[in-house]
Each structure stands twice: as C-alpha cells, then as structure tokens.
PAZAPA-4460 file (N, C-alpha, C; in steps of 0.05 Angstrom, whole numbers, plus 32768, in hexadecimal, padded with zeros to 4 digits):
% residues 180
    n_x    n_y    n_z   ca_x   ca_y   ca_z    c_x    c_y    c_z   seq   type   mol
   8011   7FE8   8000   8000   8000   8000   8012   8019   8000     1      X     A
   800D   8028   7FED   801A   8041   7FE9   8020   8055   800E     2      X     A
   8036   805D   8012   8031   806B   8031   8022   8084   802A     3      X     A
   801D   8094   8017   8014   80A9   800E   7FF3   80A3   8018     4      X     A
   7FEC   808F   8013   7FCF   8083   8011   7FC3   8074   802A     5      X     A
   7FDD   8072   8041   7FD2   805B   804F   7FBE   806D   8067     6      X     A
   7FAE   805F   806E   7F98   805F   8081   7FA3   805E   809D     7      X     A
   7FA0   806C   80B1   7FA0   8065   80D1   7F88   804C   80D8     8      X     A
   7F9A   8035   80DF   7F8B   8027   80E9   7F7D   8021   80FB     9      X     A
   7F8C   802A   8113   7F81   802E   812E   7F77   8037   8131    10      X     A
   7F5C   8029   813F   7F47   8032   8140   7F3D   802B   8161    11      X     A
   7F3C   8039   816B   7F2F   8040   8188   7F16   804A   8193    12      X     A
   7F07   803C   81A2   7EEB   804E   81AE   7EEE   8053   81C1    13      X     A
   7F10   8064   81CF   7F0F   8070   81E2   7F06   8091   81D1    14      X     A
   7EEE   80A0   81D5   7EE7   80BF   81D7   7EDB   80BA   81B6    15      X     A
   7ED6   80A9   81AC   7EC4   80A3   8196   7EAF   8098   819F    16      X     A
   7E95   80A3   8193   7E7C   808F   8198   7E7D   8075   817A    17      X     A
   7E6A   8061   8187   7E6E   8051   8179   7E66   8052   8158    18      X     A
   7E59   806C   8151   7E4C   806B   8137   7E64   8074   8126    19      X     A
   7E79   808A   8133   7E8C   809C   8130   7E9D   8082   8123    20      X     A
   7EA0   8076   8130   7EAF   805C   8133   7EB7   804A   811C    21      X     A
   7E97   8044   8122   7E8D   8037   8102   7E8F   8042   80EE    22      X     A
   7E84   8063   80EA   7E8A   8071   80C8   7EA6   806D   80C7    23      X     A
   7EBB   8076   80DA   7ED6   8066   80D1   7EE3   8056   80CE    24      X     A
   7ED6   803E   80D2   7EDA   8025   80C8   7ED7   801A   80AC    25      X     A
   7EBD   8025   80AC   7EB3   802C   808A   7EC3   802F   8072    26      X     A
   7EC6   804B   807A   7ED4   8065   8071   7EED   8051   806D    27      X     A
   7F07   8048   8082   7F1E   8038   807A   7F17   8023   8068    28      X     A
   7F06   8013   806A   7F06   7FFD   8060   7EFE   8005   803B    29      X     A
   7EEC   801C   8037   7EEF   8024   801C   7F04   8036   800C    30      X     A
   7F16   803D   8020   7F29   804F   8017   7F41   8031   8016    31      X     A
   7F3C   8020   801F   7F4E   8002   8016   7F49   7FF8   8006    32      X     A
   7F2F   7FF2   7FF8   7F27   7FEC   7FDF   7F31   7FFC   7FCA    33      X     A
   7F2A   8013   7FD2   7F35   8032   7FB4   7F55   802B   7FB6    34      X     A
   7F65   8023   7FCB   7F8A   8022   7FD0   7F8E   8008   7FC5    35      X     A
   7F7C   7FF5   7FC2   7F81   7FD7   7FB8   7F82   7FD6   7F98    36      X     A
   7F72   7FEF   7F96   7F6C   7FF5   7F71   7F87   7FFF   7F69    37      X     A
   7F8A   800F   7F78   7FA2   8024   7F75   7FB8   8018   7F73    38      X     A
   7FC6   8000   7F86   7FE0   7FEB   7F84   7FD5   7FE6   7F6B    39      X     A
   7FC4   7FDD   7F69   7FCD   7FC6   7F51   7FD4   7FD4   7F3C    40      X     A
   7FC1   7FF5   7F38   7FDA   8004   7F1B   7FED   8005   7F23    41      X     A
   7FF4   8010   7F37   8016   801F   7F3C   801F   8002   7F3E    42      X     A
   801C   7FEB   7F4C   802F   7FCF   7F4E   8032   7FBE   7F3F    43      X     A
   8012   7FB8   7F30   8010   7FA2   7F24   801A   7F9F   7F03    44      X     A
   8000   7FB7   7EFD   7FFF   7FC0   7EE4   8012   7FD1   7ED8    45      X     A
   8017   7FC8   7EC0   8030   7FCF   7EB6   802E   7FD8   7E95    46      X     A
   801B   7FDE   7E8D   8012   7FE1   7E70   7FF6   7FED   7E76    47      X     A
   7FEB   8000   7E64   7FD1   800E   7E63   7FC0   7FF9   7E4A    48      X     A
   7FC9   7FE7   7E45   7FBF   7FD6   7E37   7FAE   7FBE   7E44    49      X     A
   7FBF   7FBB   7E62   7FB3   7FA8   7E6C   7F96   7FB2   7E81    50      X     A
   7F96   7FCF   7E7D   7F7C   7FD0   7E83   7F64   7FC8   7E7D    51      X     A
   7F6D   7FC7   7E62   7F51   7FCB   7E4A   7F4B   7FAD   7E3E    52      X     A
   7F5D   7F9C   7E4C   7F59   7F7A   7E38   7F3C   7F74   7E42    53      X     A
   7F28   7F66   7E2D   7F11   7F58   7E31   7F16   7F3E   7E36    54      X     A
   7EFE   7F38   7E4F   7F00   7F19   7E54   7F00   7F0F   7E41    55      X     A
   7F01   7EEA   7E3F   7F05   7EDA   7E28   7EF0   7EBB   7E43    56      X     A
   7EF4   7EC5   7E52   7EFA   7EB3   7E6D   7ED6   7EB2   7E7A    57      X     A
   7EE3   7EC9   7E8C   7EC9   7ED6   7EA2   7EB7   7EEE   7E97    58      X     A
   7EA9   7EEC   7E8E   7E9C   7F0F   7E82   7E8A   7F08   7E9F    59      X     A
   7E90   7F27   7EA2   7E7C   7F37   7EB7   7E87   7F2C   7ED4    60      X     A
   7EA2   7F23   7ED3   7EAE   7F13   7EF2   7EA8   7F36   7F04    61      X     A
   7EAB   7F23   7F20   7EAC   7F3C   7F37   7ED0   7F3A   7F41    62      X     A
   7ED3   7F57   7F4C   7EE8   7F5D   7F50   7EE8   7F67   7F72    63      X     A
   7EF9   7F5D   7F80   7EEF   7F63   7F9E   7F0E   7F6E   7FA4    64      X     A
   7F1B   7F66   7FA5   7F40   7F5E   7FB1   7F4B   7F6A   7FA0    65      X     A
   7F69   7F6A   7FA7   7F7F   7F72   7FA2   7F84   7F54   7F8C    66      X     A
   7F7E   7F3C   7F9E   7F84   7F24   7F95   7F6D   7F20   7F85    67      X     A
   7F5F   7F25   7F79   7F45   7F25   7F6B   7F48   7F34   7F4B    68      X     A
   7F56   7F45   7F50   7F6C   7F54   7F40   7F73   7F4A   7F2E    69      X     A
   7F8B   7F41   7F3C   7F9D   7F38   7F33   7F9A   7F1A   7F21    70      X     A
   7F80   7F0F   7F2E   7F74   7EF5   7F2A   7F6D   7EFA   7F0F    71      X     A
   7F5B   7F13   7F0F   7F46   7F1B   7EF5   7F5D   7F22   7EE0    72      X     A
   7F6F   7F2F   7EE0   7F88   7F39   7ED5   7F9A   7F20   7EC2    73      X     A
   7F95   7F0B   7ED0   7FA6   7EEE   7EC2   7F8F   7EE4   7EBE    74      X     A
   7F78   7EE2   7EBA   7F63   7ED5   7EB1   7F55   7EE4   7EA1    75      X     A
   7F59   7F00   7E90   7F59   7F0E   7E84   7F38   7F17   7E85    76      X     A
   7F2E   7F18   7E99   7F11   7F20   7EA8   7F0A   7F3C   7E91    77      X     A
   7EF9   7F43   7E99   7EEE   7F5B   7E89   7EFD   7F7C   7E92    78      X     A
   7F0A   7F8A   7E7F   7F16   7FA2   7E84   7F1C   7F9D   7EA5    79      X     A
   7F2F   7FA2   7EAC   7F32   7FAB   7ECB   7F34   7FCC   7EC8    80      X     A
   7F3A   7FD6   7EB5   7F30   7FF8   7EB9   7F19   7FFE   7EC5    81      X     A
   7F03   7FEF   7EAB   7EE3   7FF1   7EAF   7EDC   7FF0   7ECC    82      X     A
   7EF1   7FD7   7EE1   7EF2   7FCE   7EF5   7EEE   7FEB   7F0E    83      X     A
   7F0B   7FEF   7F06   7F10   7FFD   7F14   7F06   8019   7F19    84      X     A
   7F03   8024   7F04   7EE8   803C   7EFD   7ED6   8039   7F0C    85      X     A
   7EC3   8022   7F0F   7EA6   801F   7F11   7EAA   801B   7F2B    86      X     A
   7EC1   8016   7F3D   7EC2   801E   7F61   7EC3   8031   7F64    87      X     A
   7EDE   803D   7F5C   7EDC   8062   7F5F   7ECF   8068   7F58    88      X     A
   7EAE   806D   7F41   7EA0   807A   7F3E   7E8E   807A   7F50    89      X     A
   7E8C   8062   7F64   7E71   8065   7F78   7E7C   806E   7F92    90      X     A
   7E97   8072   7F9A   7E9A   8078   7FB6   7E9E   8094   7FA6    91      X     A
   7E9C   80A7   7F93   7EA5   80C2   7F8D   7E82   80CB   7F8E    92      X     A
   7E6D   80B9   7F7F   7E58   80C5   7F7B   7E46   80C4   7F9C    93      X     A
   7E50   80AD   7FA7   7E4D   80AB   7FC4   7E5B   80C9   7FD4    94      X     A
   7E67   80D0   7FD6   7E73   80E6   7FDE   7E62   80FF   7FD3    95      X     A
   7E69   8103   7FBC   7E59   8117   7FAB   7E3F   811C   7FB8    96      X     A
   7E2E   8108   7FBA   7E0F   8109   7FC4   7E1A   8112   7FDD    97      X     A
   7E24   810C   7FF6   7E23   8112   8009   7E33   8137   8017    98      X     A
   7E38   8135   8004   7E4D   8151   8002   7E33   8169   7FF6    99      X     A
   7E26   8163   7FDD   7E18   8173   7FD3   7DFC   8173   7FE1   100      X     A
   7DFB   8177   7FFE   7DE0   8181   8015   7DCC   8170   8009   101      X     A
   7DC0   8177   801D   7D9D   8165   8029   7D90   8175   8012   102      X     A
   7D80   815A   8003   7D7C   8143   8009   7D83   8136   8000   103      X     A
   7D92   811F   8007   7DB1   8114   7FFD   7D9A   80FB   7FEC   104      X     A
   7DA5   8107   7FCE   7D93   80F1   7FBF   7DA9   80E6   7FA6   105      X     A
   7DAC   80D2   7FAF   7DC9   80BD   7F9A   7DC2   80A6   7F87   106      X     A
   7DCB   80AA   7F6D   7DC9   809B   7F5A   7DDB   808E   7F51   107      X     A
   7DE4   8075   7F4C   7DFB   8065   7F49   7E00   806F   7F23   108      X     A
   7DF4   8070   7F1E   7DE6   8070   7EFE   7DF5   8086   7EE6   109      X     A
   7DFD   8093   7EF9   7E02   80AF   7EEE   7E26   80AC   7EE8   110      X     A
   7E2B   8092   7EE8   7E51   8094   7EDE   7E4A   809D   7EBF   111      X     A
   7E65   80A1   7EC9   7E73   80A8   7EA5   7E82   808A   7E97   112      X     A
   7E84   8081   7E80   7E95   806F   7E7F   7EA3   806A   7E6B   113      X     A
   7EB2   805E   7E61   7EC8   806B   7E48   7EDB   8085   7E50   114      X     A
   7EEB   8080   7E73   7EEE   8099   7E7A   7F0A   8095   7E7B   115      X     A
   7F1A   80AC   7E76   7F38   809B   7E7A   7F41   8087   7E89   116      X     A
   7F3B   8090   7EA3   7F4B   8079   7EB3   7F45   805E   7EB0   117      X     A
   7F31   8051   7E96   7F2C   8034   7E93   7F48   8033   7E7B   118      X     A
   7F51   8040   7E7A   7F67   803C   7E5D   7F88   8042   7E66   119      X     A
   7F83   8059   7E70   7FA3   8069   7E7C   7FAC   8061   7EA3   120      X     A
   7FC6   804B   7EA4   7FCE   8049   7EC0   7FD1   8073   7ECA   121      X     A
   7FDC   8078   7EC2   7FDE   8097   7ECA   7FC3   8099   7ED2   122      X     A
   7FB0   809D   7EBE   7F92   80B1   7EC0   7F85   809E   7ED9   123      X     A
   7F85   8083   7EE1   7F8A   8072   7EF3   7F8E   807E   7F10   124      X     A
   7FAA   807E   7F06   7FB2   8080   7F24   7FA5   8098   7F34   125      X     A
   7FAB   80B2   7F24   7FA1   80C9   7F26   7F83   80CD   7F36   126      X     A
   7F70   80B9   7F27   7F55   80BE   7F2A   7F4D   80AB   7F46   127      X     A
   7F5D   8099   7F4F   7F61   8088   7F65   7F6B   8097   7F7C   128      X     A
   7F83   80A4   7F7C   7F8C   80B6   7F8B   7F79   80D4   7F99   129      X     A
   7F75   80D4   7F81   7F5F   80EF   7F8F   7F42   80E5   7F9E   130      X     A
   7F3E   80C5   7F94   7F21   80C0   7F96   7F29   80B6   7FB9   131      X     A
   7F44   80AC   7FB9   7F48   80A7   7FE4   7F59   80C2   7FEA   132      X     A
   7F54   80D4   7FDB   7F59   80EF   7FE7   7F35   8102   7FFC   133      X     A
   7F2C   80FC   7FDE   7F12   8103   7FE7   7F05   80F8   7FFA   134      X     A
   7F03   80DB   7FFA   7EFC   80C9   8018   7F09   80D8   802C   135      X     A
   7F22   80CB   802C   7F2D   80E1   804C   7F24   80ED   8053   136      X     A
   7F1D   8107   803B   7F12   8125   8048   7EF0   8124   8050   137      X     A
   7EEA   810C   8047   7ED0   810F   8051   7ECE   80FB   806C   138      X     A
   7EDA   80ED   806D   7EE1   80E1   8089   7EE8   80F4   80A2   139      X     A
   7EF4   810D   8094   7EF9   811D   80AC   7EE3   812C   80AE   140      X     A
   7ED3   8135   80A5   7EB6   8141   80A6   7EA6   8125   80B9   141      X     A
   7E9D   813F   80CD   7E8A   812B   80E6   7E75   8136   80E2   142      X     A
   7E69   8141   80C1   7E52   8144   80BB   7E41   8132   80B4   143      X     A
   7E43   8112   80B2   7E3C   8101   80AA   7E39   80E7   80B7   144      X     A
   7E23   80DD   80BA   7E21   80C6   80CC   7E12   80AD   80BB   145      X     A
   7E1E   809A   80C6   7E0A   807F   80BD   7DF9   807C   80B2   146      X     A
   7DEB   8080   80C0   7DC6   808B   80C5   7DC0   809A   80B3   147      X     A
   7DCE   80AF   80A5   7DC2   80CA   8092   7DAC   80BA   807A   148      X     A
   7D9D   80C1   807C   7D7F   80B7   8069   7D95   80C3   804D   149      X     A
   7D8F   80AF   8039   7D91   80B4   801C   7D7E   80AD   8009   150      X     A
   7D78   80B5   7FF0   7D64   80B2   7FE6   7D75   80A6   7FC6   151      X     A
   7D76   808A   7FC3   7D7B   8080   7FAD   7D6E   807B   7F94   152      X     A
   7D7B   8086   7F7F   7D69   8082   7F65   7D75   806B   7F59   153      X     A
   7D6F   8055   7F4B   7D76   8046   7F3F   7D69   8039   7F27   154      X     A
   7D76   8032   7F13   7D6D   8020   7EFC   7D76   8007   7F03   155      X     A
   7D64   7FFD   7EFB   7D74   7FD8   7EFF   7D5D   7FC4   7EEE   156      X     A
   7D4E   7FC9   7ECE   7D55   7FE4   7EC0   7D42   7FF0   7EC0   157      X     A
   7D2C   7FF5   7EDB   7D14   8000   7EDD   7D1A   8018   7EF1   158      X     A
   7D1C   8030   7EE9   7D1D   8040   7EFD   7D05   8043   7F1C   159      X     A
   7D1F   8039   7F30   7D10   8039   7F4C   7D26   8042   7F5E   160      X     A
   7D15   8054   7F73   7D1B   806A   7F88   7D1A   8048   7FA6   161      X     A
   7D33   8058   7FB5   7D34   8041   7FCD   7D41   8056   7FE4   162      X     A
   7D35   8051   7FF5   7D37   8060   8009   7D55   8055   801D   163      X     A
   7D6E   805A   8021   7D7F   8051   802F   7D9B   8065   803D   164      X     A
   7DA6   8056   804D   7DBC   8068   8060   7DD8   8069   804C   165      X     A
   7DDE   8080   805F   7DFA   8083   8052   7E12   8067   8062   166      X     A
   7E06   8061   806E   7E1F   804C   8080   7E12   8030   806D   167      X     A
   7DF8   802F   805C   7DF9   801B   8052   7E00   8010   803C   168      X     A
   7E04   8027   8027   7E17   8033   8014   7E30   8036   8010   169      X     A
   7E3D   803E   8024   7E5F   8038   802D   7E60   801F   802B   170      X     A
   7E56   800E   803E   7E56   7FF2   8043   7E50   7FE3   8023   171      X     A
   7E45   7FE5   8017   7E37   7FE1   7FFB   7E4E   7FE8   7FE7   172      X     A
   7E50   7FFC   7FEB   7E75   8002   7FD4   7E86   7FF1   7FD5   173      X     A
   7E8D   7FE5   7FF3   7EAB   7FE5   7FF1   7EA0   7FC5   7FF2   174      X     A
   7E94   7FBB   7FEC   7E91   7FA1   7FEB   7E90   7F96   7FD5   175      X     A
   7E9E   7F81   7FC2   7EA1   7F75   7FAA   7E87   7F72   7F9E   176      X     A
   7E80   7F84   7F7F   7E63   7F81   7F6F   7E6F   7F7A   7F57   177      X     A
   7E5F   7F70   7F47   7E61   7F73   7F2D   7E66   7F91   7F1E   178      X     A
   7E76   7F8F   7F0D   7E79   7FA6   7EFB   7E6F   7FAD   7EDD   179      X     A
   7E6C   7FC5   7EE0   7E61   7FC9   7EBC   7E7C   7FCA   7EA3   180      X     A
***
C-alpha cells in the first residue's frame, strides 16, 4: 500500500461514540478498496493495454480483492479499467450526493463511461488518488452519520425510487458487485 495513501488503523472507543466509530470503520474499509485498485496500477499493471483486454473466459466476473485482480488480470476477465472506474464512480457519486445538502437524493446511474481512466494507468492512478483523497476529507467532516435518510433512484431497468442510509451505502460500495 502506497504510504501516501495509507489509512490510520487504530481504531479506539475511548471519547468516540459508537456510531462515530462505525462511519470510520466504513470510511477505512472503502478507502482500502479505492488503495487495492490503486496497487494494482502503480504495482501490477504495467501496460495501458492491459486495461482494456476483453474476457474470452468470464464475461461479467466480479472483482472484490487485490487478489481478485490480479485473478481477473491472468484470466483475461472483462476490462479491469471498466473494473475499476465503476468502484470509483460510486464512492465519488456517494460523496457527491452527500456533500451537495438535504435532500440527499443518489443515483448510481449517472456514471460516465468510456472515461479515461478505463484506458490510461496515468488517467488511473490520478482519478484513484483523488477519489481516497476525497474520502478522507469527508471522513473528517462529523457532518454525517449512518442513519442520514437518502433517497435512491435506480434503474434495474425499470426506474424505482428506494428509500435508504448513508451507512448502508458505504457498506454496499465497498463490497464486491458485478460491473458494467
């Protein structure tokens, strides 16, 4: 893990309440996911070519790990750009909603895609870096709790509204999904 990037681990509920606790637990555990994306350009990847190879193998595999990666990477899985994009785009639009005031209403739906960083390790790294820049900074904001009511729009491919928390959303990112 990059030292530029690394997370304080220690984590204590001496003079924290327990919710405080928990959004930072969160909060680390998805800013490790965005740092797991991040090694594998700066460590693994070694060509902007190998972003862009189409499965032959797995179409539509899930990507969770570092080792999942690397897995999909020698098994020539579907784009790991596409991969990697489609995480950072939900903890950035996750942020975004919660940064841009009540009434915090979030749509997964709204990426961009064909965006550099599925093609260029640079445009990559870059867009990874800033995306556990921006976590941090909203980890340090104690404007935000668990609990905060969100109002989700989704296609899945019928547009429907779902009522849910921001702690259940964090939790929901940083957990291995399928990718577009």
């Amino acid at each position: 893990m990059s030292e530029s990037t690394k997370s304080d681990t220690s984590h204590t509920n001496g003079g924290h309440d327990p919710h405080s606790l928990q959004l930072s637990e969160l909060l680390f555990v998805s800013s490790t996911v965005l740092q797991q994306a991040l090694d594998l350009v700066d460590d693994v990847l070694t060509d902007n070519n190998q972003l862009t190879v189409q499965s032959k193998y797995l179409p539509g595999s899930t990507i969770g790990s570092l080792f999942a990666y690397i897995l999909a990477l020698t098994l020539m899985m579907p784009p790991i750009g596409k991969h990697i994009r489609h995480a950072r785009d939900h903890f950035i639009l996750l942020i975004d909603c919660m940064v841009g005031g009540q009434p915090y209403v979030l749509s997964y739906d709204v990426r961009n895609r064909n965006t550099p960083m599925e093609s260029s390790l640079s445009e990559a790294h870059d867009a990874l870096v800033s995306a556990i820049s921006r976590l941090k900074e909203f980890g340090a904001s104690p404007s935000v709790t668990l609990d905060q009511a969100i109002t989700l729009n989704a296609v899945t491919p019928y547009p429907h509204t779902f009522e849910t928390t921001f702690g259940r959303e964090v939790r929901e990112i940083s957990q291995p999904k399928q990718s577009d």
